[in-house]
C-alpha positions as CSV (number, residue, x, y, z in Angstrom):
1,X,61.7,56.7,38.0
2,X,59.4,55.1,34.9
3,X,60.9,51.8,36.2
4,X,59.8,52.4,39.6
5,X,56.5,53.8,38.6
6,X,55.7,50.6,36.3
7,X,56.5,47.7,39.0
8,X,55.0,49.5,41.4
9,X,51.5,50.0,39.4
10,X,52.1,46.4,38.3
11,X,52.6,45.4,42.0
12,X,49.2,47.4,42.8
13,X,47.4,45.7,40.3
14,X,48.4,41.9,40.7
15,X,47.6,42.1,44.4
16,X,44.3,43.9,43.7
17,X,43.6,40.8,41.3
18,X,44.4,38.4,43.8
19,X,42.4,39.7,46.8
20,X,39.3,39.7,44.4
21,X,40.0,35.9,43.2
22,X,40.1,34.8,46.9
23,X,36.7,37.2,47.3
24,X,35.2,34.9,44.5
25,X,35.3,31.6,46.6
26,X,31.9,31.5,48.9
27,X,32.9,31.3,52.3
28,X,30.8,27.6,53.3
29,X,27.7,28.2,54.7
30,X,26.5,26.0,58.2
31,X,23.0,25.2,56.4
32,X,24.6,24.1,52.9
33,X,26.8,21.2,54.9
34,X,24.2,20.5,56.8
35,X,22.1,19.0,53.6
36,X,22.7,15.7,52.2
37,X,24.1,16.0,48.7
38,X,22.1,14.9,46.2
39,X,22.8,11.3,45.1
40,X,23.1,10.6,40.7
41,X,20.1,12.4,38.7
42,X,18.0,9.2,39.1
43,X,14.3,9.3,38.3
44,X,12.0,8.7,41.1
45,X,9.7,5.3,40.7
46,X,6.8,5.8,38.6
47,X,4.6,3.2,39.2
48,X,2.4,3.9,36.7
49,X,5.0,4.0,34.1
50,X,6.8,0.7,35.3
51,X,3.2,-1.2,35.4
52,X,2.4,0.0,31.7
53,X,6.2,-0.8,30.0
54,X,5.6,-4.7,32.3
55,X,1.7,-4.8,30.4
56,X,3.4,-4.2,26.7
57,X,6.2,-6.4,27.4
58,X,4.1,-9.4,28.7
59,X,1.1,-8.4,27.0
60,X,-0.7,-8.1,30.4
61,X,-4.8,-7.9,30.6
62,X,-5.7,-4.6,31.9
63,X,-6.8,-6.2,35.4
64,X,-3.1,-7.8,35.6
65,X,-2.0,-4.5,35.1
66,X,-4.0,-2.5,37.9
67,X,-3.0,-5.1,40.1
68,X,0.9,-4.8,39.1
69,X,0.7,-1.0,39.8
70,X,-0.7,-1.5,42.8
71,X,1.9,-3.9,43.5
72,X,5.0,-1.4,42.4
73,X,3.2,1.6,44.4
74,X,2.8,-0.1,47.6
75,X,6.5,-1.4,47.2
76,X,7.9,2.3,46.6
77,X,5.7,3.6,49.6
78,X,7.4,1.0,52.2
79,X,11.0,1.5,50.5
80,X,10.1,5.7,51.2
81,X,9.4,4.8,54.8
82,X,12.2,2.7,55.3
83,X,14.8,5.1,53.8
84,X,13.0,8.2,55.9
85,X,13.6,6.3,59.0
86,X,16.8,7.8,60.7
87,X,16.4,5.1,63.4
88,X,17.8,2.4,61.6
89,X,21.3,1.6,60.1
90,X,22.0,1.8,56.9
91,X,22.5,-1.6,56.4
92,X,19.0,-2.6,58.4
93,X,17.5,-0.7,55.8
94,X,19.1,-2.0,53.2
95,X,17.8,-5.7,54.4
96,X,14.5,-4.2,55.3
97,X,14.3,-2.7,51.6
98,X,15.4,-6.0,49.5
99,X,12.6,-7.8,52.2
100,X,10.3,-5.6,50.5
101,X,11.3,-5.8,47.2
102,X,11.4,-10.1,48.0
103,X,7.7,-9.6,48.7
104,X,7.0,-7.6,45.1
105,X,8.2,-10.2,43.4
106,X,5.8,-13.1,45.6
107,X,2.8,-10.6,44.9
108,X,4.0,-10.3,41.2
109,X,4.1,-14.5,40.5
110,X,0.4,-14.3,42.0
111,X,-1.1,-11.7,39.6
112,X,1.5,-13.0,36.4
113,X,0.9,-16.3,34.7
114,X,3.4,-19.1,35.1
115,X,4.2,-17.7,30.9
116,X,4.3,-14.1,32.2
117,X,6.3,-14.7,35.2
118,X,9.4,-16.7,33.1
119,X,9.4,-14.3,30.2
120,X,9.7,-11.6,32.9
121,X,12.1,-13.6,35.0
122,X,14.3,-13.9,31.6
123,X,13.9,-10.1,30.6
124,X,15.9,-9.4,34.1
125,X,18.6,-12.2,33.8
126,X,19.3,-10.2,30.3
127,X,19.4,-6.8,32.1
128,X,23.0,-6.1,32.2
129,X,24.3,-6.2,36.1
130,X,25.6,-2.8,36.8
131,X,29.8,-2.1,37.1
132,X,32.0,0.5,39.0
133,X,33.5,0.0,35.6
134,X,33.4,1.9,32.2
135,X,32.0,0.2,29.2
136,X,34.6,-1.3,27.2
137,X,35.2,-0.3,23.4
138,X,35.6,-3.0,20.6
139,X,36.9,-6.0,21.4
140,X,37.3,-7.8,25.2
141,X,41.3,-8.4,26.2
142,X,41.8,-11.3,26.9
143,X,42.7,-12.7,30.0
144,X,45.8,-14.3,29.7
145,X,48.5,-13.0,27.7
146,X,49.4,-14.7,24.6
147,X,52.4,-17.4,24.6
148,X,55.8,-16.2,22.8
149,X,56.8,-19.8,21.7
């Protein structure tokens, strides 16, 4: 009868444990799917803060500099309206944005001097281009393997 008793009161008490685990899960709310999920934790564009870093690195006079953050807010305005629009595919968009960002950089050689604009031109070609890939540790492998002979 103790044997009885104890797998029955152990019976009781796993399937009480399980009904509460599946109670747990949150049953998906209509609203909560409806909402785009949020993309990476990326800042939003400061213009401000992106005209000031541009004035230390090329030592910019503080006109140049008004005139560079007036550049980079009007550019972050248009890219907002663009990527707002549900009208338009993403891939309109995406031309309409890199149209604007094409026109940044026409506004950007007219305020910058011909010095400014190549030491700014050379601070993005040593930008790293992003990867889908880690970073690697150490040493690069190389590409081919080495010969046996």
């Amino acid at each position: 009868m103790n044997r009885t008793l104890l797998a029955a009161t152990l019976a009781l008490a796993l399937t009480g444990t399980f009904a509460i685990a599946q109670d747990a899960t949150p049953a998906p709310d209509s609203q909560a799917q409806a909402q785009p999920q949020p993309q990476a934790h990326r800042r939003a564009p400061n213009p401000h803060r992106q005209a000031m870093r541009l004035s230390r690195q090329l030592n910019l006079t503080s006109d140049q500099t008004s005139k560079v953050e007036s550049a980079f807010t009007s550019r972050d305005q248009q890219i907002a309206q663009i990527q707002s629009d549900t009208t338009i595919s993403p891939l309109v968009a995406q031309e309409k944005i890199r149209e604007v960002r094409k026109q940044t950089q026409q506004q950007l050689s007219t305020i910058l001097t011909p010095d400014q604009l190549q030491q700014m031109r050379q601070m993005h070609r040593r930008k790293p281009a992003p990867s889908d890939e880690p970073p690697a540790s150490g040493a690069e492998a190389p590409t081919t393997p080495p010969s046996t002979n």
